[in-house]
N, CA, C and O atoms as a printed pandas DataFrame, in Angstrom:
     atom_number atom_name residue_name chain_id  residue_number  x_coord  y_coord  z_coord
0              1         N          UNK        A               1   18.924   -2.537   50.101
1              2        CA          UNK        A               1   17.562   -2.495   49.634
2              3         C          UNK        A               1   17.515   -3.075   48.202
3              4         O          UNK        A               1   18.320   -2.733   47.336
4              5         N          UNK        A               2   16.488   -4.008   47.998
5              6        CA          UNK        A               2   16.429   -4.513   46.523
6              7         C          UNK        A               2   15.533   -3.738   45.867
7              8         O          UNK        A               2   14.579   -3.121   46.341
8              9         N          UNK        A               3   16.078   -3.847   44.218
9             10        CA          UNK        A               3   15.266   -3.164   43.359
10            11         C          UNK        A               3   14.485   -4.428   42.430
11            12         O          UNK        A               3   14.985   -5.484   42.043
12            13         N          UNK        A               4   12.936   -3.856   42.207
13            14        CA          UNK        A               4   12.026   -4.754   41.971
14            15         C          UNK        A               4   12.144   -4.165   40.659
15            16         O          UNK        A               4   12.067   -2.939   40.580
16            17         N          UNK        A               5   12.367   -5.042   39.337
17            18        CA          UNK        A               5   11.880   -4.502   38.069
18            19         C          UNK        A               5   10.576   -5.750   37.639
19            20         O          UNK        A               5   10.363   -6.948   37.826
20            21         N          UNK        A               6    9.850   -4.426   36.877
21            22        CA          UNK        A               6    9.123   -5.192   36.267
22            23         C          UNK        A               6    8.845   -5.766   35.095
23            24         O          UNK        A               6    8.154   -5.152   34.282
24            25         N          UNK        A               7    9.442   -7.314   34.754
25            26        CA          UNK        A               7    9.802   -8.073   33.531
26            27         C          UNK        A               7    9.252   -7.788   32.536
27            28         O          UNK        A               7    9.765   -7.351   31.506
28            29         N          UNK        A               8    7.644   -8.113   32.848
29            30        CA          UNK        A               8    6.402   -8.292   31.893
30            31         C          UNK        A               8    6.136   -6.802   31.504
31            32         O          UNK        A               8    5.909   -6.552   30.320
32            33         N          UNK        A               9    6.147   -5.941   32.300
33            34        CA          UNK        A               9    5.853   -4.826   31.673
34            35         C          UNK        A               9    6.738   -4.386   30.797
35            36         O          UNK        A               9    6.453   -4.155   29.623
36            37         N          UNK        A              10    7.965   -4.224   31.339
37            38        CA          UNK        A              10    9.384   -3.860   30.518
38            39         C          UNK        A              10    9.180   -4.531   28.872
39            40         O          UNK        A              10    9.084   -3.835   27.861
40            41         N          UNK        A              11    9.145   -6.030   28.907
41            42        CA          UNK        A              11    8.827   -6.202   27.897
42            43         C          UNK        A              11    7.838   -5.978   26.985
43            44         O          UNK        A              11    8.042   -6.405   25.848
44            45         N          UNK        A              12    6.662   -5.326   27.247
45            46        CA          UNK        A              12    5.195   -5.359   26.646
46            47         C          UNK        A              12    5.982   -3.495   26.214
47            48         O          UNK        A              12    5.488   -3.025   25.189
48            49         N          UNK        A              13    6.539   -3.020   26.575
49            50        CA          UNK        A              13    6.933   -1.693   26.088
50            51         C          UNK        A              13    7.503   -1.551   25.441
51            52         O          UNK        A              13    7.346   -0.674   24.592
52            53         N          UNK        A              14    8.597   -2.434   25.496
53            54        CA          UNK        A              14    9.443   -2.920   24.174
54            55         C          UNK        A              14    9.011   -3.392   22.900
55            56         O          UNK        A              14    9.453   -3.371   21.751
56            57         N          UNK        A              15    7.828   -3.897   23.584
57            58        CA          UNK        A              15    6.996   -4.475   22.357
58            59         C          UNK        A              15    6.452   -3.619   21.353
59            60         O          UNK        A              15    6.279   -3.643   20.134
60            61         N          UNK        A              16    6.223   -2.760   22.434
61            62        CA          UNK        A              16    4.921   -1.686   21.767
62            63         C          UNK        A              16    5.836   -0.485   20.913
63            64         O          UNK        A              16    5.371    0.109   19.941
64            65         N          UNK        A              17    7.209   -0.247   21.455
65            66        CA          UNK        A              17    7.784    0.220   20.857
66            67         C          UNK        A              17    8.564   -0.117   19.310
67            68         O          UNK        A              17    8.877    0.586   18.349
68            69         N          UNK        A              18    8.667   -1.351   19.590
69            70        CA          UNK        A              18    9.226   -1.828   18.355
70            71         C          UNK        A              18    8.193   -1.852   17.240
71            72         O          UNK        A              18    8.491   -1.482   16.104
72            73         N          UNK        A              19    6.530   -2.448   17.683
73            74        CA          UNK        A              19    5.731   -2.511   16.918
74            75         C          UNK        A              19    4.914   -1.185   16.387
75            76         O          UNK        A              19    4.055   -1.215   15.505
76            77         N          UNK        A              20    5.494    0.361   17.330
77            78        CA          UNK        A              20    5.375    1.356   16.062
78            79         C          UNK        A              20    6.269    1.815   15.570
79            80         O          UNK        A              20    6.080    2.775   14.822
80            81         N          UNK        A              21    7.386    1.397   15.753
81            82        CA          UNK        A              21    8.555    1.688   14.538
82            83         C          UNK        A              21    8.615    1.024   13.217
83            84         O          UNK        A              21    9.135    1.332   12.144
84            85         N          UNK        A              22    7.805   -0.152   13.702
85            86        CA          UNK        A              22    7.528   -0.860   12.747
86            87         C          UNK        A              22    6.530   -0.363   11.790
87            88         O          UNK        A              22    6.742   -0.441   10.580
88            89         N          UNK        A              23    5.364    0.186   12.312
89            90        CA          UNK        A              23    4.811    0.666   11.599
90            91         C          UNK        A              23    4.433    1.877   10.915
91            92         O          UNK        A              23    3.501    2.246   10.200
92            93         N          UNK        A              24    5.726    2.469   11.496
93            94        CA          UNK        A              24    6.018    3.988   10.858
94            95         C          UNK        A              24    7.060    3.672    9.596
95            96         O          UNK        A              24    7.275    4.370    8.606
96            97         N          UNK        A              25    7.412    2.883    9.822
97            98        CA          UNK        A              25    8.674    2.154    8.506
98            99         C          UNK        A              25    7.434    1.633    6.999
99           100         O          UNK        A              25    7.465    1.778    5.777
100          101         N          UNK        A              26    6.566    1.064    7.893
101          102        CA          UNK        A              26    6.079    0.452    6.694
102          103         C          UNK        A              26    5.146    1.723    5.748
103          104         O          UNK        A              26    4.832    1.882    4.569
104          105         N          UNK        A              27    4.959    2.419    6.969
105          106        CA          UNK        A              27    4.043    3.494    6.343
106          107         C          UNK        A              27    4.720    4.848    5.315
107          108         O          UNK        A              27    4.334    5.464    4.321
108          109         N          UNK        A              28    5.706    4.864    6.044
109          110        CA          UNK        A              28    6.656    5.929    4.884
110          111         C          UNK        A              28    7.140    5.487    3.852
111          112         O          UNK        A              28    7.527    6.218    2.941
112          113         N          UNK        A              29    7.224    3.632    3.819
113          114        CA          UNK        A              29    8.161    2.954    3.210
114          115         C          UNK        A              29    7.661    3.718    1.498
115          116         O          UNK        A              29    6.567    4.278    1.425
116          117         N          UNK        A              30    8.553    3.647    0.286
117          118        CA          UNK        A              30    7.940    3.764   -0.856
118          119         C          UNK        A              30    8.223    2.790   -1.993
119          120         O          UNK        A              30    9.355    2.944   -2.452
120          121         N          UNK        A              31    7.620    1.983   -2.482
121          122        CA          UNK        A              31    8.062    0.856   -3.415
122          123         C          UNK        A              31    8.664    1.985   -4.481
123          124         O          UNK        A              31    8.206    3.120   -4.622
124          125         N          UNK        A              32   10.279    1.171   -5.506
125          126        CA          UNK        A              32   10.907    1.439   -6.023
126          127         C          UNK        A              32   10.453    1.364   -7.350
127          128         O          UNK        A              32   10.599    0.236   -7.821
128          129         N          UNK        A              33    9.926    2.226   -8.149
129          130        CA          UNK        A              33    9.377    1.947   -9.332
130          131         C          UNK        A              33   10.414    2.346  -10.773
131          132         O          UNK        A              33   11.112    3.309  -11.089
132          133         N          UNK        A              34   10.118    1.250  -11.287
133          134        CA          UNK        A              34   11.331    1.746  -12.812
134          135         C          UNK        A              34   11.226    0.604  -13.675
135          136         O          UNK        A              34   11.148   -0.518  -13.173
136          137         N          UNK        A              35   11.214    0.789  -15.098
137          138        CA          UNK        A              35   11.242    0.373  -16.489
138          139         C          UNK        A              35    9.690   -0.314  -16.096
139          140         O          UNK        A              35    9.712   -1.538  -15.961
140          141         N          UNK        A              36    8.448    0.318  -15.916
141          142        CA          UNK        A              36    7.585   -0.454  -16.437
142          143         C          UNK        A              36    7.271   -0.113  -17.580
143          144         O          UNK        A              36    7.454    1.057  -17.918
144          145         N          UNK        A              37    6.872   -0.786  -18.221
145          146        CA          UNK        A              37    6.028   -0.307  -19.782
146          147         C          UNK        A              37    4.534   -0.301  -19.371
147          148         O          UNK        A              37    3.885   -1.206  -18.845
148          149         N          UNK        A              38    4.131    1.007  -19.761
149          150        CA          UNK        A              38    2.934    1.361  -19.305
150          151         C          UNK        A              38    1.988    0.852  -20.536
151          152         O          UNK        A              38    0.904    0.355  -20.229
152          153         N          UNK        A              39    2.300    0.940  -21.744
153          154        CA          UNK        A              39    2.127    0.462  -22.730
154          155         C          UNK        A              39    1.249   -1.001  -22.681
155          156         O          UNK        A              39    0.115   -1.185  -23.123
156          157         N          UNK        A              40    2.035   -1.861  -22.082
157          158        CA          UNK        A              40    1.648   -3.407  -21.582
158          159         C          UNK        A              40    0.564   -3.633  -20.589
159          160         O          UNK        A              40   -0.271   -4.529  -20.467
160          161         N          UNK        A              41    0.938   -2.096  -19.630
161          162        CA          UNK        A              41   -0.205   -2.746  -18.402
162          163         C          UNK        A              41   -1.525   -2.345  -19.103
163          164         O          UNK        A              41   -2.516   -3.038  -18.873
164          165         N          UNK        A              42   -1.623   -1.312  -19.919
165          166        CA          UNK        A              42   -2.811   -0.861  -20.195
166          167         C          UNK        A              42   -3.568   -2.108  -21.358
167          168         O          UNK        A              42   -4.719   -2.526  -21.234
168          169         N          UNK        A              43   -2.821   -2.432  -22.203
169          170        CA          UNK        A              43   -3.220   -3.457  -23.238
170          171         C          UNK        A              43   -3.665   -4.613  -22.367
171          172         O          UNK        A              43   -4.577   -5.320  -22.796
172          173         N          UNK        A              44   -3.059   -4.913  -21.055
173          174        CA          UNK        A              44   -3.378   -6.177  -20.411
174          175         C          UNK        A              44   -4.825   -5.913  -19.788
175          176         O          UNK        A              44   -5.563   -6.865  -19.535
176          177         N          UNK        A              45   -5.179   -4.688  -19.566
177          178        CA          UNK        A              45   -6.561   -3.806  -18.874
178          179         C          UNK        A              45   -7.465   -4.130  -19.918
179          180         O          UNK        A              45   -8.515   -4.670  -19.569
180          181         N          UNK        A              46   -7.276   -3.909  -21.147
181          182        CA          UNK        A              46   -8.070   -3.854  -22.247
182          183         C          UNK        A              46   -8.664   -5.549  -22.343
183          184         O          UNK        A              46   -9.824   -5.922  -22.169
184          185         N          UNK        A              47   -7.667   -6.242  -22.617
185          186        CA          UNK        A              47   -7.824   -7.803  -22.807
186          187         C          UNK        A              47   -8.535   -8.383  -21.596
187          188         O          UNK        A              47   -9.188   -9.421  -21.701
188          189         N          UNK        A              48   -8.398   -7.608  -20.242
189          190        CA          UNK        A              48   -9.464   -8.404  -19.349
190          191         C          UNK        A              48  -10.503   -8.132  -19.569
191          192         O          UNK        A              48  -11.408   -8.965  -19.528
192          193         N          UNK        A              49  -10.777   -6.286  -20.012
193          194        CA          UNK        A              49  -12.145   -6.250  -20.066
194          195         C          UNK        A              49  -12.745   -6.896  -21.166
195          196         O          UNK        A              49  -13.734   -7.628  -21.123
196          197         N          UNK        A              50  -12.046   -6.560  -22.207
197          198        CA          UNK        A              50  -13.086   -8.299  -23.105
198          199         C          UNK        A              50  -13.178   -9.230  -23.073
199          200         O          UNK        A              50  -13.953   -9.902  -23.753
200          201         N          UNK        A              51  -12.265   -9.683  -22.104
201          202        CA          UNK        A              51  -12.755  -11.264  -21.496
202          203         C          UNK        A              51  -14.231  -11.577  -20.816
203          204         O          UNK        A              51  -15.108  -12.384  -21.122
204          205         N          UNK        A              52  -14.109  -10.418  -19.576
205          206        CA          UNK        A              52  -15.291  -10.314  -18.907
206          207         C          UNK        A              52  -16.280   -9.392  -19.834
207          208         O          UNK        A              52  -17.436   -9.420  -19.412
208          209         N          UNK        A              53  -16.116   -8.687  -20.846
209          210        CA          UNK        A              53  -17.323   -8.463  -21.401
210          211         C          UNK        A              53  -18.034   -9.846  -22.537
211          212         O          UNK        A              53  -19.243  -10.071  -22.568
212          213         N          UNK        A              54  -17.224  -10.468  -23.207
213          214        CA          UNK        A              54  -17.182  -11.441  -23.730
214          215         C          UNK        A              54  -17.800  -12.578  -22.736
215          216         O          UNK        A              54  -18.485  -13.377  -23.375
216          217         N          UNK        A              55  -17.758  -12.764  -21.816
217          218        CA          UNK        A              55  -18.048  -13.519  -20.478
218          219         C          UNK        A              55  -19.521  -13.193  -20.362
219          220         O          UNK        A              55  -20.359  -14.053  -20.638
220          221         N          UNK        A              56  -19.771  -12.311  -20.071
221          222        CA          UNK        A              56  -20.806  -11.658  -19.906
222          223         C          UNK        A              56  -22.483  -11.643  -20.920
223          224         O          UNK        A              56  -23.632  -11.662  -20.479
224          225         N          UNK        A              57  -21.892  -11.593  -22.677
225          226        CA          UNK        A              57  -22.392  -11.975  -23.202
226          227         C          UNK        A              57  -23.615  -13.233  -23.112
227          228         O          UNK        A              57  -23.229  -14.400  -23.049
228          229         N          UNK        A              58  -24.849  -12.972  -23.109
229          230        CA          UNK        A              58  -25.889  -14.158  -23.325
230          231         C          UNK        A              58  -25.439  -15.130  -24.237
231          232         O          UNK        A              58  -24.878  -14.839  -25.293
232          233         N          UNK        A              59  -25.695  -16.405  -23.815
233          234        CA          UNK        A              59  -25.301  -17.272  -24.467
234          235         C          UNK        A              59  -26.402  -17.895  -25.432
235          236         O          UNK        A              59  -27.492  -17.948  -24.862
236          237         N          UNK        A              60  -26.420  -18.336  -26.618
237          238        CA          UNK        A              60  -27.359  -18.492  -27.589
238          239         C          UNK        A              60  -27.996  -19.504  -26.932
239          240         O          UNK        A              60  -27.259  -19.987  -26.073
240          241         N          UNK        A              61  -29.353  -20.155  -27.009
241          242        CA          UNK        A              61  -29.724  -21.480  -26.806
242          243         C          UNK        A              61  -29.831  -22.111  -27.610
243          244         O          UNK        A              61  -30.078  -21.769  -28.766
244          245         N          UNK        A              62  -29.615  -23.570  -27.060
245          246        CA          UNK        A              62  -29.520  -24.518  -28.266
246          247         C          UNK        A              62  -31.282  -24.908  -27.917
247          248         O          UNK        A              62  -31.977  -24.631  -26.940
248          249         N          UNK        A              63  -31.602  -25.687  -29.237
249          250        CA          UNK        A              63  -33.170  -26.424  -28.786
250          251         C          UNK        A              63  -33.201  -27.283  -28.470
251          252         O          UNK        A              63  -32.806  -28.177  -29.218
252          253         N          UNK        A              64  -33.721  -27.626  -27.061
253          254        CA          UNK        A              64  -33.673  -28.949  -26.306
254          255         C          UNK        A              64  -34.380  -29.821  -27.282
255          256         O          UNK        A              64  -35.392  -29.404  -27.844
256          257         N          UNK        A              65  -33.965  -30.855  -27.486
257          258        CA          UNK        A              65  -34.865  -32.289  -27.873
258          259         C          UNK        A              65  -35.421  -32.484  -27.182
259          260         O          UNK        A              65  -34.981  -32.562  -26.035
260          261         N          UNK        A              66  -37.067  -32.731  -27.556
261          262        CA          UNK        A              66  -37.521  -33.591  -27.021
262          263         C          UNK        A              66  -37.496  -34.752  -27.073
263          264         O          UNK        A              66  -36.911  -35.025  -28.121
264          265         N          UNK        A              67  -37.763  -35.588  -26.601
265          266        CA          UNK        A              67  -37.511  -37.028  -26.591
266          267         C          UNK        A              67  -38.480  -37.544  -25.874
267          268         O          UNK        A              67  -38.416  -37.471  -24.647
268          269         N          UNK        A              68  -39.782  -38.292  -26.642
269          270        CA          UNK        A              68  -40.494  -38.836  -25.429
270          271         C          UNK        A              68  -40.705  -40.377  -25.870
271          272         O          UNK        A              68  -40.936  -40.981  -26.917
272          273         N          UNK        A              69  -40.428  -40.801  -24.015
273          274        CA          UNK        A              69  -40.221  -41.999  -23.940
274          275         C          UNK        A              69  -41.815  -42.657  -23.877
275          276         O          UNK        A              69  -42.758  -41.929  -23.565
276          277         N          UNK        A              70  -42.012  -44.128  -24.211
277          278        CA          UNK        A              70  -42.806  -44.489  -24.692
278          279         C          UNK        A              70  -42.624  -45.370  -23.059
279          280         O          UNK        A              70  -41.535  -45.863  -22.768
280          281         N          UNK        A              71  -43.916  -45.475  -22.035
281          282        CA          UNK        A              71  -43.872  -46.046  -21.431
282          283         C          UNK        A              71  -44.074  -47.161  -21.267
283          284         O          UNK        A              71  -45.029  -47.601  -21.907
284          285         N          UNK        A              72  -43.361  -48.089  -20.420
285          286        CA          UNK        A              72  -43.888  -49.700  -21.037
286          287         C          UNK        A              72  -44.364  -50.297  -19.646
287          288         O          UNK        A              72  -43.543  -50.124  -18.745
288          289         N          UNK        A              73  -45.493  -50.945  -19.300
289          290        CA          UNK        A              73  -46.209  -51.879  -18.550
290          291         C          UNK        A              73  -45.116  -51.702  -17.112
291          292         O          UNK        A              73  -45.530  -51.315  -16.019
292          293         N          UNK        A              74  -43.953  -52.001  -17.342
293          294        CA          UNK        A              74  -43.098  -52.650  -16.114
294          295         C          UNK        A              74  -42.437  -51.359  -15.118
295          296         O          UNK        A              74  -41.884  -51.398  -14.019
296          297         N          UNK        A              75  -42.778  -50.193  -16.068
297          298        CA          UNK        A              75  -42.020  -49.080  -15.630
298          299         C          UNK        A              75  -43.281  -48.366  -15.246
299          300         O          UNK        A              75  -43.119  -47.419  -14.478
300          301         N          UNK        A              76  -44.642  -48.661  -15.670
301          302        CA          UNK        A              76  -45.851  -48.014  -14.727
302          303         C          UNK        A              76  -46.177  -48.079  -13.599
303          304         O          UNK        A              76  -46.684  -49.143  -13.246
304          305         N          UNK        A              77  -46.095  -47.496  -13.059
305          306        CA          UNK        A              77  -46.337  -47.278  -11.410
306          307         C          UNK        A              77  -48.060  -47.618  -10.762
307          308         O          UNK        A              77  -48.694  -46.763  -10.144
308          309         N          UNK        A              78  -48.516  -48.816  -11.020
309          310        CA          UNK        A              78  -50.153  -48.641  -10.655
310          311         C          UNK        A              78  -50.230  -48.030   -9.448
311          312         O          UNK        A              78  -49.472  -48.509   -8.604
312          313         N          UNK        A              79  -51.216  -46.711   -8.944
313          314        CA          UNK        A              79  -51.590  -46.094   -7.529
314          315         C          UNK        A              79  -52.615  -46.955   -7.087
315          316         O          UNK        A              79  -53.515  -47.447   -7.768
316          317         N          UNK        A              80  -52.365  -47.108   -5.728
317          318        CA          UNK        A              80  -53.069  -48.191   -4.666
318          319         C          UNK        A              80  -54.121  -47.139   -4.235
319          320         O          UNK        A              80  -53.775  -46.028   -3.834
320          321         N          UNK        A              81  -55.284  -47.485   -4.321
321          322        CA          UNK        A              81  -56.394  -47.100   -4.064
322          323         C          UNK        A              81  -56.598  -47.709   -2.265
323          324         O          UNK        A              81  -56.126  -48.778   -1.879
324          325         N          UNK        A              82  -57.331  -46.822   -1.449
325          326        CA          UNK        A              82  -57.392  -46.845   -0.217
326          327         C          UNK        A              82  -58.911  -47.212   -0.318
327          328         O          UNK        A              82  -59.575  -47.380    0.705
């Protein structure tokens, strides 16, 4: 008598198994923390926020010139009357 296994499934279980070990690894995992200077990260916190508050700041306006052009004959547009 032959025995029928089933490939596709076998593998899709394997799958599924590996892919929550996987994600029980990543989830317990704990990054290794040591010699930061806390000192630095906080000064670097400070310097963004006055960037973006500095950023933020209204900007003065300058006064547009006017400038008006003096129209001449060739650059007038005559409208065609109907």
């Amino acid at each position: 008598m032959a025995i029928t296994r089933l490939k596709r499934k076998e593998r899709r279980n394997l799958a599924k198994a590996t892919d929550r070990l996987a994600r029980i690894k990543q989830l317990t995992a704990k990054p290794i923390i040591k010699n930061i200077d806390i000192e630095a990260i906080k000064l670097e916190f400070i310097e963004k926020a006055a960037a973006r508050a500095k950023a933020a700041e209204p900007k003065a306006e300058k006064p547009a010139k006017a400038v008006a052009k003096a129209e001449t004959p060739a650059e007038a547009t005559p409208e065609t009357e109907a």
